[in-house]
PDB file of N, CA, C and O in Angstrom, chain B, residues numbered from 101:
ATOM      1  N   UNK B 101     165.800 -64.168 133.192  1.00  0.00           N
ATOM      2  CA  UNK B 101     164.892 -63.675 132.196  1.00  0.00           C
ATOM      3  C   UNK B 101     163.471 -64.081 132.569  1.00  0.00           C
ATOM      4  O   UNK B 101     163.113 -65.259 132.569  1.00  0.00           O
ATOM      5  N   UNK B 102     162.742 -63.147 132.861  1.00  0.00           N
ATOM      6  CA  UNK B 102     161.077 -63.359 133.030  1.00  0.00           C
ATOM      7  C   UNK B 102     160.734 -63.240 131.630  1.00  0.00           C
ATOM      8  O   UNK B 102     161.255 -62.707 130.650  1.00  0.00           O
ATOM      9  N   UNK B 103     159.344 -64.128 131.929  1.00  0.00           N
ATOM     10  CA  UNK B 103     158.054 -64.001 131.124  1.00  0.00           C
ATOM     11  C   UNK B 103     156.573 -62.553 131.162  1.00  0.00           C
ATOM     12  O   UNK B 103     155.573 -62.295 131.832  1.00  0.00           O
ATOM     13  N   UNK B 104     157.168 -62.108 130.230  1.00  0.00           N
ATOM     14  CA  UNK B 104     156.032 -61.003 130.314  1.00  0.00           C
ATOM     15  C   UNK B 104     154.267 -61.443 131.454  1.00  0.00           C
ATOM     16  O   UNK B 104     153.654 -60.867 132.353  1.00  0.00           O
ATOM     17  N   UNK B 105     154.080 -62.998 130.537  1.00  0.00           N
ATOM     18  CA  UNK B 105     152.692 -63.175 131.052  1.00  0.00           C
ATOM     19  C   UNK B 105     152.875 -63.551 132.664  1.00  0.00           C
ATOM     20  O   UNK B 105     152.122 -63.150 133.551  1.00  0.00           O
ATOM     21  N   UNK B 106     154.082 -64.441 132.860  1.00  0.00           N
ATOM     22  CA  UNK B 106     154.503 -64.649 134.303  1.00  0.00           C
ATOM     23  C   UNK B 106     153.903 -63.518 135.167  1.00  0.00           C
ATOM     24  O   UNK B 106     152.991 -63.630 135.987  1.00  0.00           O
ATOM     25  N   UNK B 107     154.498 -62.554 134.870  1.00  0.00           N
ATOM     26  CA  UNK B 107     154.815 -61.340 135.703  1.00  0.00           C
ATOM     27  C   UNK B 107     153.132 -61.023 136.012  1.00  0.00           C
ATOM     28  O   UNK B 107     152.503 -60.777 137.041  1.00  0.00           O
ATOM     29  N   UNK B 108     152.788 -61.154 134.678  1.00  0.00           N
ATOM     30  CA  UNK B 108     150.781 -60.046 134.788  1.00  0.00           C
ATOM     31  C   UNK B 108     150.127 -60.896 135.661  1.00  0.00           C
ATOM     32  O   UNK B 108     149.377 -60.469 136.538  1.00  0.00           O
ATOM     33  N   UNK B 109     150.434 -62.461 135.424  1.00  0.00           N
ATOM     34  CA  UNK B 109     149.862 -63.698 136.465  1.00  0.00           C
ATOM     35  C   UNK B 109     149.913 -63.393 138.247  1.00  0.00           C
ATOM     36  O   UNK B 109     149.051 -63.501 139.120  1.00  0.00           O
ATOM     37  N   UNK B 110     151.535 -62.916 138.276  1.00  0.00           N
ATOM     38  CA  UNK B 110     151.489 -62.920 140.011  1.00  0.00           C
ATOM     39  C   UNK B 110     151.115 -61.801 139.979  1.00  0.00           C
ATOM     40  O   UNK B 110     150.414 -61.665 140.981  1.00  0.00           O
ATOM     41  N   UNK B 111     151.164 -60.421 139.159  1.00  0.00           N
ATOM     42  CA  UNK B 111     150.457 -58.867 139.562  1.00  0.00           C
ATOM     43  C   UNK B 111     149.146 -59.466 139.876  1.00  0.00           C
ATOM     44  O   UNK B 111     148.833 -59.292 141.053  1.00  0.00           O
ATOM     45  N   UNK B 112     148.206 -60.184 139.104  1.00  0.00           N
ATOM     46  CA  UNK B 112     146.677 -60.562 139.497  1.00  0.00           C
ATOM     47  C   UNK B 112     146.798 -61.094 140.762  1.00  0.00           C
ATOM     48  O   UNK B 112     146.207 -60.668 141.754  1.00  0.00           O
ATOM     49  N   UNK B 113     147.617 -62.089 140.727  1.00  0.00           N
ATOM     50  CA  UNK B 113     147.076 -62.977 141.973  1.00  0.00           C
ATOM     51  C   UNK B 113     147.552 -61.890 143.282  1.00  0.00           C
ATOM     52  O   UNK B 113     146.727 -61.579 144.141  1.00  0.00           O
ATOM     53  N   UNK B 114     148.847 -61.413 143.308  1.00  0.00           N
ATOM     54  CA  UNK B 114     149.310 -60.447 143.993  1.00  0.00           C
ATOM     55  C   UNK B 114     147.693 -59.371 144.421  1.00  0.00           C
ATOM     56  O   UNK B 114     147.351 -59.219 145.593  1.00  0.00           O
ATOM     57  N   UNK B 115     147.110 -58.913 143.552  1.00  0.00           N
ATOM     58  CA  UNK B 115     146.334 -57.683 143.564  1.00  0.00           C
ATOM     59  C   UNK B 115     144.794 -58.764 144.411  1.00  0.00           C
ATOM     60  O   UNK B 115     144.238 -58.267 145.391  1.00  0.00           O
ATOM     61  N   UNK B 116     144.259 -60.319 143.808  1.00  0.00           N
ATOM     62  CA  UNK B 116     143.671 -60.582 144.354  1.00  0.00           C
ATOM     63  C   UNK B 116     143.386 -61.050 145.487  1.00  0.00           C
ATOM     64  O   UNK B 116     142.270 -61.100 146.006  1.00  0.00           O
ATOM     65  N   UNK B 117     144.884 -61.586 146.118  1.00  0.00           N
ATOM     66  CA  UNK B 117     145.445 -61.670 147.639  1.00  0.00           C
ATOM     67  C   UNK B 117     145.156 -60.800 148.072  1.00  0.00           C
ATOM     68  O   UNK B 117     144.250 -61.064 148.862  1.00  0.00           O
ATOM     69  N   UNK B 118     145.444 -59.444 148.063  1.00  0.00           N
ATOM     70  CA  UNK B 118     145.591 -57.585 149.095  1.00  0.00           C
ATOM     71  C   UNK B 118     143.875 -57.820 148.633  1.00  0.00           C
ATOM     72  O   UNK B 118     143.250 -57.956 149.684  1.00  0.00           O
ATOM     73  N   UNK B 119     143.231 -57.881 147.810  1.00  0.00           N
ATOM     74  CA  UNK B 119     141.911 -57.674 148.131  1.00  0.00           C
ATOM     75  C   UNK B 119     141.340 -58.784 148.659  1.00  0.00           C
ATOM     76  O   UNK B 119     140.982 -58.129 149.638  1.00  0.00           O
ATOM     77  N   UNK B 120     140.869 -60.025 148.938  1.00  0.00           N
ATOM     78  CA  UNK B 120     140.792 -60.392 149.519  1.00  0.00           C
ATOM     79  C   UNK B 120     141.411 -60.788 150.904  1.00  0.00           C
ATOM     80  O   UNK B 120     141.073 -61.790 151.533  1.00  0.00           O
ATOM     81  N   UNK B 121     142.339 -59.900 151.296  1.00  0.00           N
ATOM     82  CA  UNK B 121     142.613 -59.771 152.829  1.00  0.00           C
ATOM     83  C   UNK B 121     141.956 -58.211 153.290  1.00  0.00           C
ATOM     84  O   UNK B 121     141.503 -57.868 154.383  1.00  0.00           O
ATOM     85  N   UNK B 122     142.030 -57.803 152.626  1.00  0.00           N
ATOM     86  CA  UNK B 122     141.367 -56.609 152.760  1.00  0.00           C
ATOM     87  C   UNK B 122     139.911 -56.643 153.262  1.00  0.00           C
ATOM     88  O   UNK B 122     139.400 -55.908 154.107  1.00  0.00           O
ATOM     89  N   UNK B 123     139.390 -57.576 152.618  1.00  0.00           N
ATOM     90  CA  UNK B 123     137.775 -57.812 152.770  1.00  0.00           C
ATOM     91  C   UNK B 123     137.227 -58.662 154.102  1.00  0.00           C
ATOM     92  O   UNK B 123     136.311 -58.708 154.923  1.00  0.00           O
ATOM     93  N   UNK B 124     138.666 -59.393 153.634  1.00  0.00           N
ATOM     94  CA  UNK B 124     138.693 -60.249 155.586  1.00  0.00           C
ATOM     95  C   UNK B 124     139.407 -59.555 156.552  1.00  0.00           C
ATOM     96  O   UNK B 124     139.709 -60.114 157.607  1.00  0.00           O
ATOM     97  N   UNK B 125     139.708 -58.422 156.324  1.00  0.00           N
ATOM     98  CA  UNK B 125     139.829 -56.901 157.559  1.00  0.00           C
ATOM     99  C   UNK B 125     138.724 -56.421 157.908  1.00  0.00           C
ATOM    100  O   UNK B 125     138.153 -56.437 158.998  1.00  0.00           O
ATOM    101  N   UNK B 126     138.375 -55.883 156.689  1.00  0.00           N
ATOM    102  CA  UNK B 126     136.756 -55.144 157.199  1.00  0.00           C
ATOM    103  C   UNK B 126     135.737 -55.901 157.391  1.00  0.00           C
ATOM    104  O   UNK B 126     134.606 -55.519 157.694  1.00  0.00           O
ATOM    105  N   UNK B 127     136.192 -57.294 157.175  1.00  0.00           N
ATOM    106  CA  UNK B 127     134.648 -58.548 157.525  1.00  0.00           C
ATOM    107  C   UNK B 127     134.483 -58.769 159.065  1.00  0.00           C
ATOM    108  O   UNK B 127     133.418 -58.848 159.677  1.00  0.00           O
ATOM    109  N   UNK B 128     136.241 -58.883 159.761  1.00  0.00           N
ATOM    110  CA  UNK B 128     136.659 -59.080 161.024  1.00  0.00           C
ATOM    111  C   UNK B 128     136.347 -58.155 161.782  1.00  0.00           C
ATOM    112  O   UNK B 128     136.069 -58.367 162.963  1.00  0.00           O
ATOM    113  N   UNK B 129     136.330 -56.279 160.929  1.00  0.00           N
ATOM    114  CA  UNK B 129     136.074 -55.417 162.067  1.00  0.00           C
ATOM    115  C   UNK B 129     134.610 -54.971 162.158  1.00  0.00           C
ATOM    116  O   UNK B 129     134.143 -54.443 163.167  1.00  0.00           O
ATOM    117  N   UNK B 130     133.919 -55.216 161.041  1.00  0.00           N
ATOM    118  CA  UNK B 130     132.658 -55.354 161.346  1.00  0.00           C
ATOM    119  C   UNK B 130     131.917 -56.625 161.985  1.00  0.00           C
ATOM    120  O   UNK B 130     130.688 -56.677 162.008  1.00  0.00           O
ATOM    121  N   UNK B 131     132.607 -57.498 162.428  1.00  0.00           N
ATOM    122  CA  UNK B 131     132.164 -58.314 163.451  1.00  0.00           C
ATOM    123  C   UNK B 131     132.655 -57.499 164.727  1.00  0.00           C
ATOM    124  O   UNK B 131     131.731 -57.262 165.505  1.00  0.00           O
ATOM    125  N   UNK B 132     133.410 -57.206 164.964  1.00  0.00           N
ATOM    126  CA  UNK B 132     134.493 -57.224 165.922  1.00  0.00           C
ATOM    127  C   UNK B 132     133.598 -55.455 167.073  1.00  0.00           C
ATOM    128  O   UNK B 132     133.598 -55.257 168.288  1.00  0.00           O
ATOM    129  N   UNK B 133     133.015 -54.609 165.934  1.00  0.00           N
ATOM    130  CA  UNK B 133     132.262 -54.018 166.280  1.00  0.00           C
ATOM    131  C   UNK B 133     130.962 -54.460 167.086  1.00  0.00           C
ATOM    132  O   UNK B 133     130.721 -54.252 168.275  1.00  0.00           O
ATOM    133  N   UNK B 134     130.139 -55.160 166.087  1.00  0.00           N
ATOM    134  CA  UNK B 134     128.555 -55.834 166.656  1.00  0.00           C
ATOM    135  C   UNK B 134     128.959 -56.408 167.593  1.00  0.00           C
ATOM    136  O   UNK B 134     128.443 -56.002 168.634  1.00  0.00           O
ATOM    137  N   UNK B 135     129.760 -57.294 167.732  1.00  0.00           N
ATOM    138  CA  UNK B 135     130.225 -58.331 168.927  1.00  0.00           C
ATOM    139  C   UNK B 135     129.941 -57.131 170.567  1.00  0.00           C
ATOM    140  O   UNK B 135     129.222 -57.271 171.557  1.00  0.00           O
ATOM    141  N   UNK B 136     130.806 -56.150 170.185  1.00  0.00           N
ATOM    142  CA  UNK B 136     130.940 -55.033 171.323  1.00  0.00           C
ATOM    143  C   UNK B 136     129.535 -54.710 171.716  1.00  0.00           C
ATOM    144  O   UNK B 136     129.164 -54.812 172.885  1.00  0.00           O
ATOM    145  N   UNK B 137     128.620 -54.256 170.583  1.00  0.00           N
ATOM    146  CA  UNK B 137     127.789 -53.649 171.178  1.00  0.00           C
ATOM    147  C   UNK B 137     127.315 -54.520 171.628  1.00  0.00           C
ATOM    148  O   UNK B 137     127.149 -54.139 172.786  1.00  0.00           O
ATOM    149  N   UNK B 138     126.776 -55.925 171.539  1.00  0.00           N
ATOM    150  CA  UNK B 138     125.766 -56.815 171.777  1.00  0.00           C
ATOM    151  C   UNK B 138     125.766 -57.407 172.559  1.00  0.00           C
ATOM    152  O   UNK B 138     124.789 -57.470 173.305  1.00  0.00           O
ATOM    153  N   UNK B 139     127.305 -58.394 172.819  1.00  0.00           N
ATOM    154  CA  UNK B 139     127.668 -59.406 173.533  1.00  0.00           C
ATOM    155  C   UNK B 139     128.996 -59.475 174.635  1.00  0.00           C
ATOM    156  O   UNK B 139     129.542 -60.416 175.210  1.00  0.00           O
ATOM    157  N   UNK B 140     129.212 -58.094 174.629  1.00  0.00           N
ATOM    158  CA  UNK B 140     130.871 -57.768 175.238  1.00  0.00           C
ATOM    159  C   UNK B 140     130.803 -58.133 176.589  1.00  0.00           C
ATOM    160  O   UNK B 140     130.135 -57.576 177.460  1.00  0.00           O
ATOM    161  N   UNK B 141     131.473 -59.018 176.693  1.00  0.00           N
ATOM    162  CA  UNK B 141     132.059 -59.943 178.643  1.00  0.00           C
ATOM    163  C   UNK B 141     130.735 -60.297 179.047  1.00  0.00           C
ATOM    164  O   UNK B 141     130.262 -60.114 180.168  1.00  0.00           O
ATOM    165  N   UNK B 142     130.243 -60.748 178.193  1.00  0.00           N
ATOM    166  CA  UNK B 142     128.883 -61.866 178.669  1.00  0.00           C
ATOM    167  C   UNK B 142     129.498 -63.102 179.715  1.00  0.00           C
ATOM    168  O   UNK B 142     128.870 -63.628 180.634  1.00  0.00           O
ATOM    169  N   UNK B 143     130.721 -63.360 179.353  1.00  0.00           N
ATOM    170  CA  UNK B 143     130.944 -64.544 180.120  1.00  0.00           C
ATOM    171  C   UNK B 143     131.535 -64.517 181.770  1.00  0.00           C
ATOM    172  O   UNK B 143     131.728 -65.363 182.642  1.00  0.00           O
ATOM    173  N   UNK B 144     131.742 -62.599 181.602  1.00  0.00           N
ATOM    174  CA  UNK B 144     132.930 -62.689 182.611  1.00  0.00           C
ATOM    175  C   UNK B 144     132.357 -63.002 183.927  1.00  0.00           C
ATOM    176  O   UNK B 144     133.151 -63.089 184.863  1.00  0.00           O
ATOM    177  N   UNK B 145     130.882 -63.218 184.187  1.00  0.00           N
ATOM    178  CA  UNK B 145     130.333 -63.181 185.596  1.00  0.00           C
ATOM    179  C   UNK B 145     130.676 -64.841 185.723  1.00  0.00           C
ATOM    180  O   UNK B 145     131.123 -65.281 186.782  1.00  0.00           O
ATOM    181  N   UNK B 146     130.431 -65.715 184.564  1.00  0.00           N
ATOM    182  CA  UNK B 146     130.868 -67.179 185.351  1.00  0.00           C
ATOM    183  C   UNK B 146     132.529 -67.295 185.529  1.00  0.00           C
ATOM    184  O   UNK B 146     133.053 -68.040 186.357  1.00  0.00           O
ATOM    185  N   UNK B 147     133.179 -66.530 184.714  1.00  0.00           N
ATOM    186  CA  UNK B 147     134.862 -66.783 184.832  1.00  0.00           C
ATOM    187  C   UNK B 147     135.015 -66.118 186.838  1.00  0.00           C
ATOM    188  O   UNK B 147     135.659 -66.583 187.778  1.00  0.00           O
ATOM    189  N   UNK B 148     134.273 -65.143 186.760  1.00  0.00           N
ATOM    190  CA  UNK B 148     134.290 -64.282 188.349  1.00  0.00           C
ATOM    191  C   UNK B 148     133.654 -65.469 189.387  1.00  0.00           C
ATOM    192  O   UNK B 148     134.216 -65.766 190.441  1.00  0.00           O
ATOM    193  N   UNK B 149     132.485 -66.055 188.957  1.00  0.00           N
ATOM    194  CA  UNK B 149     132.612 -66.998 189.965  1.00  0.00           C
ATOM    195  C   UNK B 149     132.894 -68.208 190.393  1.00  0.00           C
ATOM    196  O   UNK B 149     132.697 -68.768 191.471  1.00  0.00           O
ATOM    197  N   UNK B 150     133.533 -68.640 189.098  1.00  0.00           N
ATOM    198  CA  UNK B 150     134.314 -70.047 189.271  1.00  0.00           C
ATOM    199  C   UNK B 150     135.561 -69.540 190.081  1.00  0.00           C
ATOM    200  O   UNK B 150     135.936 -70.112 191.104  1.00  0.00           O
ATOM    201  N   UNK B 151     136.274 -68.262 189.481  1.00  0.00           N
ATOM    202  CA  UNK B 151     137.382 -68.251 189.968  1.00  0.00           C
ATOM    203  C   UNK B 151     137.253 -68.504 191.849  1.00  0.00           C
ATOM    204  O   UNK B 151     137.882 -69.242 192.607  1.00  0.00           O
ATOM    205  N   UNK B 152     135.683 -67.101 192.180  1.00  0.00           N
ATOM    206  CA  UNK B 152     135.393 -67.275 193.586  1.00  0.00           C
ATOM    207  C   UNK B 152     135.403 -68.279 194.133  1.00  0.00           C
ATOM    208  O   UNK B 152     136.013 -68.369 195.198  1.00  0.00           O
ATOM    209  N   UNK B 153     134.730 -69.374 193.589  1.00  0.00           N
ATOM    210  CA  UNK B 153     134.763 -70.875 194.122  1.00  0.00           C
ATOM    211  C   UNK B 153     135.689 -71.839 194.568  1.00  0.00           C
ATOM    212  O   UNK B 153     135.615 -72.741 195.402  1.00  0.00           O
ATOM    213  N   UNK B 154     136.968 -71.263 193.491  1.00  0.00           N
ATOM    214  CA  UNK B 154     138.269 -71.962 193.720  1.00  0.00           C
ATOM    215  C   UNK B 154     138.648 -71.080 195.040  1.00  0.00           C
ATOM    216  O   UNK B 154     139.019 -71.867 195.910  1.00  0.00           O
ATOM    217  N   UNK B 155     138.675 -70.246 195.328  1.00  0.00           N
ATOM    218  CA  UNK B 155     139.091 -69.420 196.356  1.00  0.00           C
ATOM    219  C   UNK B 155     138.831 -70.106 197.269  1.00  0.00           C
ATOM    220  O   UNK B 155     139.537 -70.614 198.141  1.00  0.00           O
ATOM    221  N   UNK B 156     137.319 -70.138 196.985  1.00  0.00           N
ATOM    222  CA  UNK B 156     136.744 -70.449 198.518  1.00  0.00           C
ATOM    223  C   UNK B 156     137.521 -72.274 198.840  1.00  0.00           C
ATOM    224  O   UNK B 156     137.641 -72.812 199.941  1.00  0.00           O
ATOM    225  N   UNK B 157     137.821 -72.704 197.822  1.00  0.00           N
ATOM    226  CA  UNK B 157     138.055 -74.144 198.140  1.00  0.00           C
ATOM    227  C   UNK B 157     136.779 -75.427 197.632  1.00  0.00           C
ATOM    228  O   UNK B 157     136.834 -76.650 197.768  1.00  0.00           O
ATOM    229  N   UNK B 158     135.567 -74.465 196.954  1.00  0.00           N
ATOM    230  CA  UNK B 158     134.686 -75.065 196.511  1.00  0.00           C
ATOM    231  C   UNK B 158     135.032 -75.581 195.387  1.00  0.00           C
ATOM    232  O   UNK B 158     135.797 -74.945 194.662  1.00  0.00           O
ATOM    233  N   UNK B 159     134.454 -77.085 194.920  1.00  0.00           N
ATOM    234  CA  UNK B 159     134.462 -77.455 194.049  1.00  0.00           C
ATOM    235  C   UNK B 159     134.101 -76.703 192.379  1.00  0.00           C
ATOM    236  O   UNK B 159     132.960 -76.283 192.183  1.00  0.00           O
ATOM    237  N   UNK B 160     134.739 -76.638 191.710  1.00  0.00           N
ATOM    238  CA  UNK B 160     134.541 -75.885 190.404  1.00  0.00           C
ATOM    239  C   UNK B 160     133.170 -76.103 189.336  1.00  0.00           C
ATOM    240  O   UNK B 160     132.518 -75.193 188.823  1.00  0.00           O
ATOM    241  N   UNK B 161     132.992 -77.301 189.205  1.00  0.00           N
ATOM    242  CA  UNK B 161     131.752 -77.535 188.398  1.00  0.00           C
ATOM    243  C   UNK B 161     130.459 -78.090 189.084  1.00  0.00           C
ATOM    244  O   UNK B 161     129.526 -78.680 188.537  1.00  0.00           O
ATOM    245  N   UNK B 162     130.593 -77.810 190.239  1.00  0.00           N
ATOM    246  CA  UNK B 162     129.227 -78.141 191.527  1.00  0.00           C
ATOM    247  C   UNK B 162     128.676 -77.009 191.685  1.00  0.00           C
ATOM    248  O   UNK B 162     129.042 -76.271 192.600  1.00  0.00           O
ATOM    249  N   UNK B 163     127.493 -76.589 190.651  1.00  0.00           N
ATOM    250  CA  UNK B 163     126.568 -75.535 190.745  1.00  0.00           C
ATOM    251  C   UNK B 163     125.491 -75.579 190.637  1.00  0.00           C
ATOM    252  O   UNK B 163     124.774 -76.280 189.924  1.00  0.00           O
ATOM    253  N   UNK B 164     125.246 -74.696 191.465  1.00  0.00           N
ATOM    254  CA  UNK B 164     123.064 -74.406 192.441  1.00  0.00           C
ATOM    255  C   UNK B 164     122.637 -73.782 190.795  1.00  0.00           C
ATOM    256  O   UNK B 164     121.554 -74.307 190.535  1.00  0.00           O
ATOM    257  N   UNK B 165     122.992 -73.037 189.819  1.00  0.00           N
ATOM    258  CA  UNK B 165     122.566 -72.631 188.854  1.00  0.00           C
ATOM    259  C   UNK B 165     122.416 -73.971 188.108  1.00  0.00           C
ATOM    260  O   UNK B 165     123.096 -74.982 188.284  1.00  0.00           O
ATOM    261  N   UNK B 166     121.177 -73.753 187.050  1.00  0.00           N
ATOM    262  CA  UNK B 166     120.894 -74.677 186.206  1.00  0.00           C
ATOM    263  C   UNK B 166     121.919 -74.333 184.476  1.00  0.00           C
ATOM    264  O   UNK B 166     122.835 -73.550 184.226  1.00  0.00           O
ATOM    265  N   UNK B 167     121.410 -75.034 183.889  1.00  0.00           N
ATOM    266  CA  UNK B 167     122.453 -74.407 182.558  1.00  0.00           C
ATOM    267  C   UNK B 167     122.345 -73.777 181.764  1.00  0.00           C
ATOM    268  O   UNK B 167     123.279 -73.290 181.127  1.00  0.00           O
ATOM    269  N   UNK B 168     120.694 -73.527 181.487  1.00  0.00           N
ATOM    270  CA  UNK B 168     120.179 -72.488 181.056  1.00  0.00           C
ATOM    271  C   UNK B 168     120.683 -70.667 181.434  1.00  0.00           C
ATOM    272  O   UNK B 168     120.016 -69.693 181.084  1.00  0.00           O
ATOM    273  N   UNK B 169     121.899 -70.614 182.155  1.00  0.00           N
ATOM    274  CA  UNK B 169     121.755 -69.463 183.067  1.00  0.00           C
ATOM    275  C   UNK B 169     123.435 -68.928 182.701  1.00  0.00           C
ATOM    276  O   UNK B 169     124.386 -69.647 182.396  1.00  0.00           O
ATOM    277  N   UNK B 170     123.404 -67.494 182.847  1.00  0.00           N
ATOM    278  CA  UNK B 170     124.594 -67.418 181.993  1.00  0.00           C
ATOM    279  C   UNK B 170     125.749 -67.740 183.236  1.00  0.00           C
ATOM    280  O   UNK B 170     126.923 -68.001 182.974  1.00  0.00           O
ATOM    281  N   UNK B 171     125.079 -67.657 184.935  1.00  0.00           N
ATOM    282  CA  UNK B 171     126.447 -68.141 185.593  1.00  0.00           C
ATOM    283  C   UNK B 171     127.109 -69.075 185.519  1.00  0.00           C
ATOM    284  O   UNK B 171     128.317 -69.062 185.758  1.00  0.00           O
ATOM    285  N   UNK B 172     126.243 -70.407 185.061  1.00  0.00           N
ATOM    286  CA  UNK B 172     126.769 -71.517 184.835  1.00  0.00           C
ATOM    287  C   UNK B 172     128.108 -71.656 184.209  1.00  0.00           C
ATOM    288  O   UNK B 172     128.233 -70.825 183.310  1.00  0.00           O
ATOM    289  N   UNK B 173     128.951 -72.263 184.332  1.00  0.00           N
ATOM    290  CA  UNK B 173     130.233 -72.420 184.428  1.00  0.00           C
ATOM    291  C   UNK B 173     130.231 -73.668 183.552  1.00  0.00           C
ATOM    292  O   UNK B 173     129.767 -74.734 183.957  1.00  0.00           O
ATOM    293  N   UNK B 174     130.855 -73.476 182.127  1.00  0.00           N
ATOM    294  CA  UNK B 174     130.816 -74.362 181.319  1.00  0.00           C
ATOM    295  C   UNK B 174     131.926 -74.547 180.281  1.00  0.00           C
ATOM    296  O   UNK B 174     131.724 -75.180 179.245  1.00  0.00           O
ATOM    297  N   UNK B 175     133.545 -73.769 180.688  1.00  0.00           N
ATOM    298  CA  UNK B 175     134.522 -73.622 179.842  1.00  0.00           C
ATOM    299  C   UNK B 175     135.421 -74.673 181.238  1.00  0.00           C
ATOM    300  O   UNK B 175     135.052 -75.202 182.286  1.00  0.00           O
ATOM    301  N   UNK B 176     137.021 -74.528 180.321  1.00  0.00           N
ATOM    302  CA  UNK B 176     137.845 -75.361 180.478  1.00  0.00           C
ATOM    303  C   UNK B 176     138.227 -74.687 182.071  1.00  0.00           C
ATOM    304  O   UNK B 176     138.239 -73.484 182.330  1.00  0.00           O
ATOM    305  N   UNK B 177     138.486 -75.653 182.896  1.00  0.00           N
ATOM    306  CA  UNK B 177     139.272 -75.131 184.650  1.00  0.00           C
ATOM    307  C   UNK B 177     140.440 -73.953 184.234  1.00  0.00           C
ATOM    308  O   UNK B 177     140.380 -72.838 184.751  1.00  0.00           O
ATOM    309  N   UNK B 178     141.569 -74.328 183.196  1.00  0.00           N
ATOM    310  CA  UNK B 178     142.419 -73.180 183.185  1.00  0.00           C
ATOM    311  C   UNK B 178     142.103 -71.979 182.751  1.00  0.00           C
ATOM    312  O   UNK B 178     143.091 -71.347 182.378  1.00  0.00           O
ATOM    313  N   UNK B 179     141.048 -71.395 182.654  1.00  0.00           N
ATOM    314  CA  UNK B 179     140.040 -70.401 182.359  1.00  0.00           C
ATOM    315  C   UNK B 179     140.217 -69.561 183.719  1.00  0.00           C
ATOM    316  O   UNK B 179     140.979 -68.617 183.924  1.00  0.00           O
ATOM    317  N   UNK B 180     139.275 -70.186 184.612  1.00  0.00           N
ATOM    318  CA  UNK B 180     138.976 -69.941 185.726  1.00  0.00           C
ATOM    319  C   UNK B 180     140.109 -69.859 186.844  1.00  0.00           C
ATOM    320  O   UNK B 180     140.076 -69.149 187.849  1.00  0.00           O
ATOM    321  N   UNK B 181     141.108 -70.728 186.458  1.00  0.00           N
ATOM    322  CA  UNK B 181     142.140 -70.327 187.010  1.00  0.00           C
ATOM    323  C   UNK B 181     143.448 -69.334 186.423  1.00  0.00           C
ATOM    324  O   UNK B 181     144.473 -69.347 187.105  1.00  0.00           O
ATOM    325  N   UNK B 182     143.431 -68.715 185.518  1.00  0.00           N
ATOM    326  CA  UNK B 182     143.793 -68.011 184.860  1.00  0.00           C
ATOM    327  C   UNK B 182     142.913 -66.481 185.452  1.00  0.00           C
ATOM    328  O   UNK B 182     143.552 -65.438 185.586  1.00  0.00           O
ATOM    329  N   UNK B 183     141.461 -66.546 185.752  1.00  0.00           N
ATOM    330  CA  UNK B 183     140.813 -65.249 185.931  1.00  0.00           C
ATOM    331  C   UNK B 183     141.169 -65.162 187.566  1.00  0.00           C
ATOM    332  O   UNK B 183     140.910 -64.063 188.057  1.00  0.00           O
ATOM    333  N   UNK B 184     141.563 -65.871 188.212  1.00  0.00           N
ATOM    334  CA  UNK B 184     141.705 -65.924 189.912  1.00  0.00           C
ATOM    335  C   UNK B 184     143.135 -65.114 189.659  1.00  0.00           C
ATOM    336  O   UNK B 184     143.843 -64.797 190.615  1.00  0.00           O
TER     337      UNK B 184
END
């Protein structure tokens, strides 16, 4: 046996869950958009040349770039060895 008010309680919370996931859908894909236009594989030229480096047998975080610079190489080694 339910409670009438039970029931209207989880319909709300029920209805305010789906809308607030809802809002964190379209919050995610309107990031998920700007991100594209603005910033899409900014990183991939240092993942490309760390990986090169390991190739070559060069040391991974021994770089002629300063840090200001987007080649600089500044994420975790299994990154870079993951992009090789």
């Amino acid at each position: 046996m339910s409670l009438p008010g039970v029931d209207r309680r989880r319909r709300r919370l029920n209805l305010v869950l789906v809308a607030v996931g809802t809002l964190g859908l379209f919050l995610g894909l309107a990031w998920l958009a700007s991100s594209v236009q603005t910033e899409w594989l900014v990183d991939v030229r240092a993942y490309y040349d760390a990986a090169a480096r390991l190739n070559a047998g060069e040391p991974l975080y021994a770089q002629t770039v300063s840090t200001n610079e987007s080649a600089f190489y500044r994420y975790p080694p299994l990154l870079a060895i993951g992009f090789r």
